[in-house]
PDB file of N, CA, C and O in Angstrom, chain B, residues numbered from 101:
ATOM      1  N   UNK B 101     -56.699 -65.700  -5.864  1.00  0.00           N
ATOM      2  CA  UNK B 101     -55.304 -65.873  -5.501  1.00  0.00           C
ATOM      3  C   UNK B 101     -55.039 -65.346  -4.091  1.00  0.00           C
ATOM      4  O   UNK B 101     -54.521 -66.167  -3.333  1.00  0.00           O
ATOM      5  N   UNK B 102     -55.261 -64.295  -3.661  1.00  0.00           N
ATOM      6  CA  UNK B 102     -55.464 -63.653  -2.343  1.00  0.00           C
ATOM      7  C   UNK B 102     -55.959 -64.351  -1.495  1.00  0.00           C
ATOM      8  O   UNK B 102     -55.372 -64.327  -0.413  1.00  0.00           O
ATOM      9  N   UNK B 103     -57.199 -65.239  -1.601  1.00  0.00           N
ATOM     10  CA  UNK B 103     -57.722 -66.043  -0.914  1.00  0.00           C
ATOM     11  C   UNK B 103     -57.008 -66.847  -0.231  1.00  0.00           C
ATOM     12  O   UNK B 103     -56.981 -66.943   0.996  1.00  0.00           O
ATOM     13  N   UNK B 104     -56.151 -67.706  -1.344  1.00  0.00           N
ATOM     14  CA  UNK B 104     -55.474 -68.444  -1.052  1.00  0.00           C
ATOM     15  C   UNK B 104     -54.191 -67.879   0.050  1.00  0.00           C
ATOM     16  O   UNK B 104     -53.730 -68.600   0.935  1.00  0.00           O
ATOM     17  N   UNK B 105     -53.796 -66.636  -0.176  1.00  0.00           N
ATOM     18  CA  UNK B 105     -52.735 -66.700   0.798  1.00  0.00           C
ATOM     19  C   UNK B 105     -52.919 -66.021   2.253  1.00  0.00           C
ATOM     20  O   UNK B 105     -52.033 -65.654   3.025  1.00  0.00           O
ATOM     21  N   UNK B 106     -54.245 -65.964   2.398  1.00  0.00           N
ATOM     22  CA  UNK B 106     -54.663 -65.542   3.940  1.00  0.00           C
ATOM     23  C   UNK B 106     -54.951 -66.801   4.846  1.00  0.00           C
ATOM     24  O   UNK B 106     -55.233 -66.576   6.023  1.00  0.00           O
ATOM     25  N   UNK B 107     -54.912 -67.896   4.474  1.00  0.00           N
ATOM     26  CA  UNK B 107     -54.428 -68.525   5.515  1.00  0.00           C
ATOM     27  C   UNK B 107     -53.375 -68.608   5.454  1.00  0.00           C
ATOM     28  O   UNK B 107     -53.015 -67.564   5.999  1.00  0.00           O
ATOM     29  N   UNK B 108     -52.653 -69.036   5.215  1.00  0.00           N
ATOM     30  CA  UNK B 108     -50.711 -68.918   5.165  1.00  0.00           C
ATOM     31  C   UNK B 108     -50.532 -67.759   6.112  1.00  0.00           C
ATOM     32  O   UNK B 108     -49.864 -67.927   7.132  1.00  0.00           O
ATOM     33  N   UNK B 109     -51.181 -66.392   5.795  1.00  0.00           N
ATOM     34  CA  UNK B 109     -50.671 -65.689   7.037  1.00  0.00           C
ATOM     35  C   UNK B 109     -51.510 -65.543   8.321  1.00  0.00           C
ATOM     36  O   UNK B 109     -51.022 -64.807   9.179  1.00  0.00           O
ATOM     37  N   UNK B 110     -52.575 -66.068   8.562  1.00  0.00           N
ATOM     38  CA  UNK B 110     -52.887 -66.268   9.528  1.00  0.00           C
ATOM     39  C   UNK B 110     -52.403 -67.765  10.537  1.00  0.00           C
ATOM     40  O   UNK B 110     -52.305 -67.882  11.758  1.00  0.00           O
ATOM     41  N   UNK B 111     -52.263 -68.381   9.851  1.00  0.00           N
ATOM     42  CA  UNK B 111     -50.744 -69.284  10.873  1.00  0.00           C
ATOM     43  C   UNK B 111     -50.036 -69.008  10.734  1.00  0.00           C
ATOM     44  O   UNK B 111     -49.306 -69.961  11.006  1.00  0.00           O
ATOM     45  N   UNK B 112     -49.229 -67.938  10.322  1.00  0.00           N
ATOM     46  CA  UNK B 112     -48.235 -67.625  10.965  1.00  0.00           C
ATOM     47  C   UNK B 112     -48.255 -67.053  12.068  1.00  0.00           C
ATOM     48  O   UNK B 112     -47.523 -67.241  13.039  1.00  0.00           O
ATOM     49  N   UNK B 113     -49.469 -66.027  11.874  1.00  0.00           N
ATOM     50  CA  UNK B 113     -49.016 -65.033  12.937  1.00  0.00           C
ATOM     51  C   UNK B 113     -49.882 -65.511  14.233  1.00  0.00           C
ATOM     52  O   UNK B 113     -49.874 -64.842  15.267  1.00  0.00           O
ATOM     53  N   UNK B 114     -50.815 -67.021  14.072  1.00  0.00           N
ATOM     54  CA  UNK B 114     -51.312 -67.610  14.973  1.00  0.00           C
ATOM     55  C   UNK B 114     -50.508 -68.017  15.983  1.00  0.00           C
ATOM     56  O   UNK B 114     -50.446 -67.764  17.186  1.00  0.00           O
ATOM     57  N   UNK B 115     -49.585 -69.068  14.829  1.00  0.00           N
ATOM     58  CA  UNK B 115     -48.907 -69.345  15.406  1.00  0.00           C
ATOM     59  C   UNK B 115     -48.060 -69.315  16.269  1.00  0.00           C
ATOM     60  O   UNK B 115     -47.824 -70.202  17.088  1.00  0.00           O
ATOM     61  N   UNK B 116     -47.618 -68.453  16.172  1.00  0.00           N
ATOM     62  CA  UNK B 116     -46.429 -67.176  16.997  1.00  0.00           C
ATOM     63  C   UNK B 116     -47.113 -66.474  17.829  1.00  0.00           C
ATOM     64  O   UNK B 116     -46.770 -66.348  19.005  1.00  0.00           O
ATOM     65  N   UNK B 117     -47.982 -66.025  17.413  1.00  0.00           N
ATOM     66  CA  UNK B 117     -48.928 -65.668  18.981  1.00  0.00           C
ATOM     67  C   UNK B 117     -49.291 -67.200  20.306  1.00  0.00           C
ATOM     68  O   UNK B 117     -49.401 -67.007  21.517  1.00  0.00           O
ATOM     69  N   UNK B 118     -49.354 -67.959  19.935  1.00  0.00           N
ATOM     70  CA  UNK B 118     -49.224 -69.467  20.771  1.00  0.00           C
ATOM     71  C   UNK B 118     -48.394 -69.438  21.368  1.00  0.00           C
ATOM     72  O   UNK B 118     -48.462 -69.458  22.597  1.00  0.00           O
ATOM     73  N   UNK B 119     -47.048 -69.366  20.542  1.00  0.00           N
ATOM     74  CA  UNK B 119     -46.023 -69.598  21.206  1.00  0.00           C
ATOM     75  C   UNK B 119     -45.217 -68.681  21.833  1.00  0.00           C
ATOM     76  O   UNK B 119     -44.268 -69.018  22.541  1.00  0.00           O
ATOM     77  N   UNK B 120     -45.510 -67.619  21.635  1.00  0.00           N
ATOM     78  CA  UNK B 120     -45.298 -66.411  22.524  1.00  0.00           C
ATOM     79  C   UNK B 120     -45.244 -66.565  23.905  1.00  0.00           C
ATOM     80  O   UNK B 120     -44.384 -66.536  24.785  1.00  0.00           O
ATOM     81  N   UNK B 121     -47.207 -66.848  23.749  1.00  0.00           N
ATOM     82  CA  UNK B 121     -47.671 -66.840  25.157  1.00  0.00           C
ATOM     83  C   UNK B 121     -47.294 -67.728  25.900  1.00  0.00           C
ATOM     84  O   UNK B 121     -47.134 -67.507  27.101  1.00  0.00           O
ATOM     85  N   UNK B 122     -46.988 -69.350  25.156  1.00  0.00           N
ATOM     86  CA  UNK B 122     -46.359 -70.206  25.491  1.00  0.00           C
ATOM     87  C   UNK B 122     -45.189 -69.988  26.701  1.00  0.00           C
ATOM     88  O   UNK B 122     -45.209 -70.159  27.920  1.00  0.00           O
ATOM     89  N   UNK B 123     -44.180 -69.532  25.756  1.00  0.00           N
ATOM     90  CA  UNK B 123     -43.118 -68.988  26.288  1.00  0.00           C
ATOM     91  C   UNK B 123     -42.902 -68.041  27.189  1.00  0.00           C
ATOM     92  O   UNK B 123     -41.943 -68.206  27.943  1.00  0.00           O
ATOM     93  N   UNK B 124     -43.527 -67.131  27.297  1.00  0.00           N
ATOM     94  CA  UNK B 124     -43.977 -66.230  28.110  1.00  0.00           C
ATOM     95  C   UNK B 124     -43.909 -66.617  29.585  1.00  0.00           C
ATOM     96  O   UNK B 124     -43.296 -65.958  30.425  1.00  0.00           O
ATOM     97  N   UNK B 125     -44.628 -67.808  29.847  1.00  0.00           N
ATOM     98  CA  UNK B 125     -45.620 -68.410  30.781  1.00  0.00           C
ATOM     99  C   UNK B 125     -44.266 -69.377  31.271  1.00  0.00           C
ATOM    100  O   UNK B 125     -43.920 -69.353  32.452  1.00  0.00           O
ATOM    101  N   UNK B 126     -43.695 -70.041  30.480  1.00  0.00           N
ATOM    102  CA  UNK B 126     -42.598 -70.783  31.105  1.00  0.00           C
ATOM    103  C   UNK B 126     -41.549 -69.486  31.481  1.00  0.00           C
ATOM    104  O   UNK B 126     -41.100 -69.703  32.607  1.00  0.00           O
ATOM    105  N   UNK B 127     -41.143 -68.528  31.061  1.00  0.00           N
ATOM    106  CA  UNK B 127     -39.911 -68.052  31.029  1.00  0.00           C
ATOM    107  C   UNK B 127     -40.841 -67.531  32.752  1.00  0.00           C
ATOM    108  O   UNK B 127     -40.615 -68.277  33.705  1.00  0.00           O
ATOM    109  N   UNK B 128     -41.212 -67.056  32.846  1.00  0.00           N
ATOM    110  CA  UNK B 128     -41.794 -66.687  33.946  1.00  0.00           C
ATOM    111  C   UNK B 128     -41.660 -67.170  35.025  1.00  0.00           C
ATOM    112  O   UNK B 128     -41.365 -66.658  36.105  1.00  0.00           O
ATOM    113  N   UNK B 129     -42.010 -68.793  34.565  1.00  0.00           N
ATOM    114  CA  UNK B 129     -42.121 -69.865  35.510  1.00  0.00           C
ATOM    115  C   UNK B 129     -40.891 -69.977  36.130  1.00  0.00           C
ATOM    116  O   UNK B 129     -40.580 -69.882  37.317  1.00  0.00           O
ATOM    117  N   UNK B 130     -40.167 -70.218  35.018  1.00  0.00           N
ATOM    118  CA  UNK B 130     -38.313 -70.196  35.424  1.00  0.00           C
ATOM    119  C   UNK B 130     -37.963 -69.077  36.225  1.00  0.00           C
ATOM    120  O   UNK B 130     -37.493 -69.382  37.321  1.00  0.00           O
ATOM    121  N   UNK B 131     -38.090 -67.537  35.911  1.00  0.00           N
ATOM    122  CA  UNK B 131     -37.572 -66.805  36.662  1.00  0.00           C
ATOM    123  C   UNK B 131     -38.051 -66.761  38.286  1.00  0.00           C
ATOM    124  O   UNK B 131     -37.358 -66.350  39.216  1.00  0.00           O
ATOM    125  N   UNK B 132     -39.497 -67.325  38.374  1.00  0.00           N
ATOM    126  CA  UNK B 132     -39.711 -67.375  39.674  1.00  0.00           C
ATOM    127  C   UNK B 132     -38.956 -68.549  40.242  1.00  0.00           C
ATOM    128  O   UNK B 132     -38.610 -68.303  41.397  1.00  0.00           O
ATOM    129  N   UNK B 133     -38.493 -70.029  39.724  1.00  0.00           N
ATOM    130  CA  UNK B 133     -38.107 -70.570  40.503  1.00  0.00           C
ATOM    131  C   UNK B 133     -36.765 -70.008  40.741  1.00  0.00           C
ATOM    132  O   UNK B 133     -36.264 -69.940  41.863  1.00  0.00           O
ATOM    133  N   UNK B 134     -36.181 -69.597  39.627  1.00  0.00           N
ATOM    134  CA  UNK B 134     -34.790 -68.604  40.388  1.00  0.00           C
ATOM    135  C   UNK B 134     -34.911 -68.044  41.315  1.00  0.00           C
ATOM    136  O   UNK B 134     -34.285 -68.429  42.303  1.00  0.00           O
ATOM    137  N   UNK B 135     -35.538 -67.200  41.379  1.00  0.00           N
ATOM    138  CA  UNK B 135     -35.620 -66.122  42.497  1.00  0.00           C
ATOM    139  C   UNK B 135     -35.805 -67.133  44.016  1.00  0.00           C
ATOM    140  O   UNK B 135     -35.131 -66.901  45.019  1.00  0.00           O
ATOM    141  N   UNK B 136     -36.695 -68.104  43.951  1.00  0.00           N
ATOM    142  CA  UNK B 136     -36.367 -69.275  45.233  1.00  0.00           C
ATOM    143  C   UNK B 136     -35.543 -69.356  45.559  1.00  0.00           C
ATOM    144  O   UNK B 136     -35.043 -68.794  46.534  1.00  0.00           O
ATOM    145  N   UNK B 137     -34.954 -70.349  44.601  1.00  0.00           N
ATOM    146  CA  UNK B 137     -33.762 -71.186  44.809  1.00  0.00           C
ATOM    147  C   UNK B 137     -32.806 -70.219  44.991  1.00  0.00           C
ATOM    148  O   UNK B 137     -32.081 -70.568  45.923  1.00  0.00           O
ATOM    149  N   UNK B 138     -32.388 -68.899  44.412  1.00  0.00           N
ATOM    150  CA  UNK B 138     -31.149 -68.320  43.811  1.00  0.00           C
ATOM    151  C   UNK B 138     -29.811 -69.372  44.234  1.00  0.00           C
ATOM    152  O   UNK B 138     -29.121 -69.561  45.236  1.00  0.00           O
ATOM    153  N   UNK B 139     -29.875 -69.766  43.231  1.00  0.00           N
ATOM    154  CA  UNK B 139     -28.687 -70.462  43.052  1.00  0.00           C
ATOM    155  C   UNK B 139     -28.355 -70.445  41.690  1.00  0.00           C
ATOM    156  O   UNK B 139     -29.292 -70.773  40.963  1.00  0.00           O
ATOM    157  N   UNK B 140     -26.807 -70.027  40.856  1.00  0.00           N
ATOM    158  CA  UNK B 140     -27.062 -69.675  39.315  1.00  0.00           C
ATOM    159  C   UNK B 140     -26.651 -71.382  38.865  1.00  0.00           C
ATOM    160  O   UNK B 140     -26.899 -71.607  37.681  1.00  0.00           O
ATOM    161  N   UNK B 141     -26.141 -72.428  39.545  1.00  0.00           N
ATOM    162  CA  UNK B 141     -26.505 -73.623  38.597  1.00  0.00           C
ATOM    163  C   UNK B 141     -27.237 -74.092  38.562  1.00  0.00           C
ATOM    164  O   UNK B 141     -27.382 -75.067  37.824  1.00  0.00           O
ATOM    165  N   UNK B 142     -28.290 -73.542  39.527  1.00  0.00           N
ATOM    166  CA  UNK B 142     -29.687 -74.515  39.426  1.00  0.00           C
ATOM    167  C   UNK B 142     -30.609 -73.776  38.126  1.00  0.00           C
ATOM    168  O   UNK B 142     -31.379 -74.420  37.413  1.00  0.00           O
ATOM    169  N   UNK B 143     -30.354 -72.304  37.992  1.00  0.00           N
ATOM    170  CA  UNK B 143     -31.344 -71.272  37.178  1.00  0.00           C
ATOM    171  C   UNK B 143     -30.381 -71.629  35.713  1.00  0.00           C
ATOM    172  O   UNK B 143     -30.700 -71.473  34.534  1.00  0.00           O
ATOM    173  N   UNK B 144     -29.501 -71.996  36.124  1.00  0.00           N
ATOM    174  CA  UNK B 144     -29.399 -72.432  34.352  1.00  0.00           C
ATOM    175  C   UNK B 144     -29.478 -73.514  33.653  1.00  0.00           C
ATOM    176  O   UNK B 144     -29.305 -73.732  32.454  1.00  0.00           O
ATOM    177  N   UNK B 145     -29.964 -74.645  35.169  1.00  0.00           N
ATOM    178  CA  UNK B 145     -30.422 -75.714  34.583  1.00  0.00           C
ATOM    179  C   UNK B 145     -31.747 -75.288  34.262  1.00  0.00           C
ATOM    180  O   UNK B 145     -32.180 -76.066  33.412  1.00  0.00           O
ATOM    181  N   UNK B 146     -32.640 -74.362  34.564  1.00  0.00           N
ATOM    182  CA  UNK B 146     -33.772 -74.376  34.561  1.00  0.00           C
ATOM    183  C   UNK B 146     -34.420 -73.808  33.161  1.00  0.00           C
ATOM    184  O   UNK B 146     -35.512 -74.009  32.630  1.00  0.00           O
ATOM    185  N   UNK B 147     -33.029 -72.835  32.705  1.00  0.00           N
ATOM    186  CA  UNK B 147     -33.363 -72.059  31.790  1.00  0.00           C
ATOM    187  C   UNK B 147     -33.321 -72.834  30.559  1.00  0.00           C
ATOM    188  O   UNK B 147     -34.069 -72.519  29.633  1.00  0.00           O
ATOM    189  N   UNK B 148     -32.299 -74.088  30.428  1.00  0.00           N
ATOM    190  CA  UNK B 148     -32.013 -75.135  29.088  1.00  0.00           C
ATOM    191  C   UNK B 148     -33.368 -76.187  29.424  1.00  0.00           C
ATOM    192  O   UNK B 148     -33.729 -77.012  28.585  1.00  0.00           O
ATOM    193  N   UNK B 149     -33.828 -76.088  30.316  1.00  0.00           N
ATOM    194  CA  UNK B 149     -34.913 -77.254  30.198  1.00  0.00           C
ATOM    195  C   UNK B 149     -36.366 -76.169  30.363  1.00  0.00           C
ATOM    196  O   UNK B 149     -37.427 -76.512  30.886  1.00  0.00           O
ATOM    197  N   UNK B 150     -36.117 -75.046  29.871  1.00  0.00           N
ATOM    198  CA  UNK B 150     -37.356 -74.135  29.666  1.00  0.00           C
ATOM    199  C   UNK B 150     -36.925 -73.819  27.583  1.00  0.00           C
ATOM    200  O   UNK B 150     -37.789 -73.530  26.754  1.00  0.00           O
ATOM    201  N   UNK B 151     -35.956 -73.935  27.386  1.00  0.00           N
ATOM    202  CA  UNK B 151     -35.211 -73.719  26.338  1.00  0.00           C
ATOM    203  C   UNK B 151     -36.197 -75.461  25.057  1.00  0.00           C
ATOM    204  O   UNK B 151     -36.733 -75.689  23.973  1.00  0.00           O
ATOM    205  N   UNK B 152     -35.738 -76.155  26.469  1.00  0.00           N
ATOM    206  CA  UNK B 152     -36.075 -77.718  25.581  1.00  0.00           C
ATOM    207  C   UNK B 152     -37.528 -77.403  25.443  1.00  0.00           C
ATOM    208  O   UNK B 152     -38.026 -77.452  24.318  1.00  0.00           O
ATOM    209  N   UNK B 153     -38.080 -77.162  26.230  1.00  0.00           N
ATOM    210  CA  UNK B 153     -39.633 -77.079  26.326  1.00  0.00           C
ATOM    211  C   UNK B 153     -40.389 -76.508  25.354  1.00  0.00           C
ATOM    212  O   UNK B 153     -41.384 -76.906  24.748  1.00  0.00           O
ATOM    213  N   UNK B 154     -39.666 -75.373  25.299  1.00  0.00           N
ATOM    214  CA  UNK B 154     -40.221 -74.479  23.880  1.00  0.00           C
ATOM    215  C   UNK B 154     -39.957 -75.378  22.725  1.00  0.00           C
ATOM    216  O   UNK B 154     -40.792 -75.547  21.837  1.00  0.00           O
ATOM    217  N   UNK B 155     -38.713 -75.992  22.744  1.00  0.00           N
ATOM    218  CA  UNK B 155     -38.423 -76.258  20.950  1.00  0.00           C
ATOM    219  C   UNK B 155     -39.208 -77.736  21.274  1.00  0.00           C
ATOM    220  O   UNK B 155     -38.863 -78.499  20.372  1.00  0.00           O
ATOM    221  N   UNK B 156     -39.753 -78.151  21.829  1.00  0.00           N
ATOM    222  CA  UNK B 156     -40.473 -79.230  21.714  1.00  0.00           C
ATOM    223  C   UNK B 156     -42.034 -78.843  21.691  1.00  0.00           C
ATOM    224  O   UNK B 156     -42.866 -79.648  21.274  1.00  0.00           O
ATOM    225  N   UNK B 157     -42.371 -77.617  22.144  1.00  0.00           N
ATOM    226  CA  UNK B 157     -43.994 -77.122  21.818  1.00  0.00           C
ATOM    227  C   UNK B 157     -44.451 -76.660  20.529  1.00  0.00           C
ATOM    228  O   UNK B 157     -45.511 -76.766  19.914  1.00  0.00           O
ATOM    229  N   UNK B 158     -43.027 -75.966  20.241  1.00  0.00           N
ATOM    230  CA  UNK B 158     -43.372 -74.942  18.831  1.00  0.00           C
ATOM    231  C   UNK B 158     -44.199 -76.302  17.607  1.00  0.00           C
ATOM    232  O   UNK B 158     -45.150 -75.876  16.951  1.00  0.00           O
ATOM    233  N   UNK B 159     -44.009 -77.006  17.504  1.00  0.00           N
ATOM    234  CA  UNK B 159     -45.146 -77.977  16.440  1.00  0.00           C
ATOM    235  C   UNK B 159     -46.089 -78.130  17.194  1.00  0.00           C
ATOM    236  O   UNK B 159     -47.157 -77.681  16.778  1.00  0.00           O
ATOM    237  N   UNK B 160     -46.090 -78.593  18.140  1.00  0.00           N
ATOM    238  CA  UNK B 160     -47.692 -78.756  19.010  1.00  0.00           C
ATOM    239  C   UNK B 160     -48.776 -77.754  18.764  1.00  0.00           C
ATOM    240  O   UNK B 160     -49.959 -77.828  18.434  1.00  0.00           O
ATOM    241  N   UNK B 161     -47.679 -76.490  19.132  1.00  0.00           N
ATOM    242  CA  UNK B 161     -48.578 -74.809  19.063  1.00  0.00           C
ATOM    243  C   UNK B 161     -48.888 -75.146  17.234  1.00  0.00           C
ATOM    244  O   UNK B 161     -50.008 -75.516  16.882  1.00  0.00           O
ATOM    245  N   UNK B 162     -47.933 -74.987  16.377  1.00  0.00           N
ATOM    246  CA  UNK B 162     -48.513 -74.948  14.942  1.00  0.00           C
ATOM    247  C   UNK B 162     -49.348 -76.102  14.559  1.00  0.00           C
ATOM    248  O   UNK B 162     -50.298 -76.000  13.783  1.00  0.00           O
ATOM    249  N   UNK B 163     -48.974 -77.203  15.118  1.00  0.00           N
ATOM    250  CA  UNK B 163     -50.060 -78.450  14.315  1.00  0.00           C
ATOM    251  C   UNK B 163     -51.595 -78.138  15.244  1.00  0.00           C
ATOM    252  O   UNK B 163     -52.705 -78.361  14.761  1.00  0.00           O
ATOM    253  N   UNK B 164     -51.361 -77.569  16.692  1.00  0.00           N
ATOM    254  CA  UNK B 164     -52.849 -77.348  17.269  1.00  0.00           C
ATOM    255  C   UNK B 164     -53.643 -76.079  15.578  1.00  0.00           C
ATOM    256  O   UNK B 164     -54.384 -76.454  14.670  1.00  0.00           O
ATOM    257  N   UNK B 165     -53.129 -74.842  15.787  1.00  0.00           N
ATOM    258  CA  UNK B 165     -53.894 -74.015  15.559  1.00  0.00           C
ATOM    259  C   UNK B 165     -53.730 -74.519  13.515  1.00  0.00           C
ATOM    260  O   UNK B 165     -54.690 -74.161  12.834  1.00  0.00           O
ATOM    261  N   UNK B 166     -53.006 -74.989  13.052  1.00  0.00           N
ATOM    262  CA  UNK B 166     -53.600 -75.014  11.727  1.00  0.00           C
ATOM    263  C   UNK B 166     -54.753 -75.998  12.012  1.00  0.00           C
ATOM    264  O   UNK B 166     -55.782 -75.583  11.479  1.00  0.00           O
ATOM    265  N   UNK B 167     -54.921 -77.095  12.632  1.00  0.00           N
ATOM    266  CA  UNK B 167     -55.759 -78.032  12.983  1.00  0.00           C
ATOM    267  C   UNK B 167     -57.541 -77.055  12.950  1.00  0.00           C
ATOM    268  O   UNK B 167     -58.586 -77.180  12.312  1.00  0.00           O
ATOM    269  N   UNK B 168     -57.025 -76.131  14.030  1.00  0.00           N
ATOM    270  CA  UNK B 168     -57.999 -75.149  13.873  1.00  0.00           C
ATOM    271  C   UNK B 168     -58.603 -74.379  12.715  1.00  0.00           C
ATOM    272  O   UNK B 168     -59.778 -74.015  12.666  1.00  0.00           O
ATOM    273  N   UNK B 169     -57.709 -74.175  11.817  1.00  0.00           N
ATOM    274  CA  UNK B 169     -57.798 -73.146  11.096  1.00  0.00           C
ATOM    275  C   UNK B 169     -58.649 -73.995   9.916  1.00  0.00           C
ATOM    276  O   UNK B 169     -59.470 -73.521   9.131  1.00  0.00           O
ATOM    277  N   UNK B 170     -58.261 -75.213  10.015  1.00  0.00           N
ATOM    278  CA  UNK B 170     -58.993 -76.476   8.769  1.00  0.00           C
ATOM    279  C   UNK B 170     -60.544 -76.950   9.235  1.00  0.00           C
ATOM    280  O   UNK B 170     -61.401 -77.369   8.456  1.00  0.00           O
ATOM    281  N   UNK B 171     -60.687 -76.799  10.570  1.00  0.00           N
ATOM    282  CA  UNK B 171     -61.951 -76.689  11.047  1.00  0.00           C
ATOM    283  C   UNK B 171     -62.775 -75.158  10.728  1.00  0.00           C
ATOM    284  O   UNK B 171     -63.987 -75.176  10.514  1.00  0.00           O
ATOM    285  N   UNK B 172     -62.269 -74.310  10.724  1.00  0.00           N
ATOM    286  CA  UNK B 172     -62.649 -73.293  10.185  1.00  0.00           C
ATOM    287  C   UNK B 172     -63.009 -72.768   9.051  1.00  0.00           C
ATOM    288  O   UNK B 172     -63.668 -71.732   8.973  1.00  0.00           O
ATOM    289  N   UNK B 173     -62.641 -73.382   8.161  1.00  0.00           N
ATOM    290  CA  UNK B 173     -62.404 -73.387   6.876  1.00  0.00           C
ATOM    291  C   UNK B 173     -63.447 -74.054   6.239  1.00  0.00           C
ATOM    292  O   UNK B 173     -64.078 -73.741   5.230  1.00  0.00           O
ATOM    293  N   UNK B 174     -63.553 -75.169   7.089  1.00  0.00           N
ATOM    294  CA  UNK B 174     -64.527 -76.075   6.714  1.00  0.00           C
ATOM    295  C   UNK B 174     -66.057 -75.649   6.632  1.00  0.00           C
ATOM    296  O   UNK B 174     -66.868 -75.723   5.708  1.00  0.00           O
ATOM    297  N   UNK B 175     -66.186 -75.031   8.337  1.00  0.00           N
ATOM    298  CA  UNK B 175     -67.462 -74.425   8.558  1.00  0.00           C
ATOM    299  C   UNK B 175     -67.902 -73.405   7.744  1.00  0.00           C
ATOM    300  O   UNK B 175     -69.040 -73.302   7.287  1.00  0.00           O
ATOM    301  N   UNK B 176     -66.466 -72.238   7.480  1.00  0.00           N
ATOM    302  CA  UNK B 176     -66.918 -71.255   6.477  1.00  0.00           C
ATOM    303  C   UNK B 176     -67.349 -71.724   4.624  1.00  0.00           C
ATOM    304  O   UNK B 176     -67.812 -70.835   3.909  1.00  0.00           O
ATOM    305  N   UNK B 177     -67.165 -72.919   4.141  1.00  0.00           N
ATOM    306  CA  UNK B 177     -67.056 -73.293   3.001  1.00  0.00           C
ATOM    307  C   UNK B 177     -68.691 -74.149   3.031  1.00  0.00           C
ATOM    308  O   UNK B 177     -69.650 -73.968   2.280  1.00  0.00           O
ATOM    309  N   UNK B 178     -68.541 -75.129   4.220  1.00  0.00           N
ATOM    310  CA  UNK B 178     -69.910 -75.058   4.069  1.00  0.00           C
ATOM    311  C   UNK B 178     -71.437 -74.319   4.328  1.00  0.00           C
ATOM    312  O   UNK B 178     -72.587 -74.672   4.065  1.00  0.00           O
ATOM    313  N   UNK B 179     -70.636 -72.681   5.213  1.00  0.00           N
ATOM    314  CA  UNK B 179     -72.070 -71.853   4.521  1.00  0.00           C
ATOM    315  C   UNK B 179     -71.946 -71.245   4.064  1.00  0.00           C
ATOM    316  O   UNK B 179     -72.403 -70.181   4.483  1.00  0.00           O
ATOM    317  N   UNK B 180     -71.296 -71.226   2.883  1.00  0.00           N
ATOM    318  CA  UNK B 180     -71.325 -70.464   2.107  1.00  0.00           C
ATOM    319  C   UNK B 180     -72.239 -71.302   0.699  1.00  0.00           C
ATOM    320  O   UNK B 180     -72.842 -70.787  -0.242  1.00  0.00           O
ATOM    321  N   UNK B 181     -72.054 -72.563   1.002  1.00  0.00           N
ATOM    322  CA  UNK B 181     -72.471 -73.126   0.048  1.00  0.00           C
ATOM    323  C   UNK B 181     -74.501 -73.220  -0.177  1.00  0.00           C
ATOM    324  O   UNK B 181     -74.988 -73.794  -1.151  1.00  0.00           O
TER     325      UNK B 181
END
């Protein structure tokens, strides 16, 4: 039974580690182009289309790493066998 629920928490917390870094990396991105430009309607256009970005990765990040995790799974099942 245990077995079963260690993957469940290892995508999660894969997951969220992805998208962390994900995010991380854009929010970054954004604050440097602020600091260029400083201009606050340009940095808050920047911030809703860093906003879109994320909510359009977050499945990418989870369908990449469970993708992973089923390749993994696989390899471990067949040596075990």
């Amino acid at each position: 039974m245990t077995s079963d629920l260690q993957p469940m928490y290892a995508l999660t917390f894969g997951s969220m580690l992805i998208y962390h870094i994900i995010i991380s990396r854009l929010v970054y991105t954004g604050l440097y182009c602020c600091y260029i430009l400083s201009s606050s309607a340009d940095c808050l256009y920047i911030i809703i289309y860093i906003g879109h970005i994320a909510n359009c990765l977050n499945p990418i990040a989870i369908g990449w790493y469970r993708h992973r995790l089923e390749l993994l799974h696989r390899l471990i099942s067949r040596s075990a066998v």
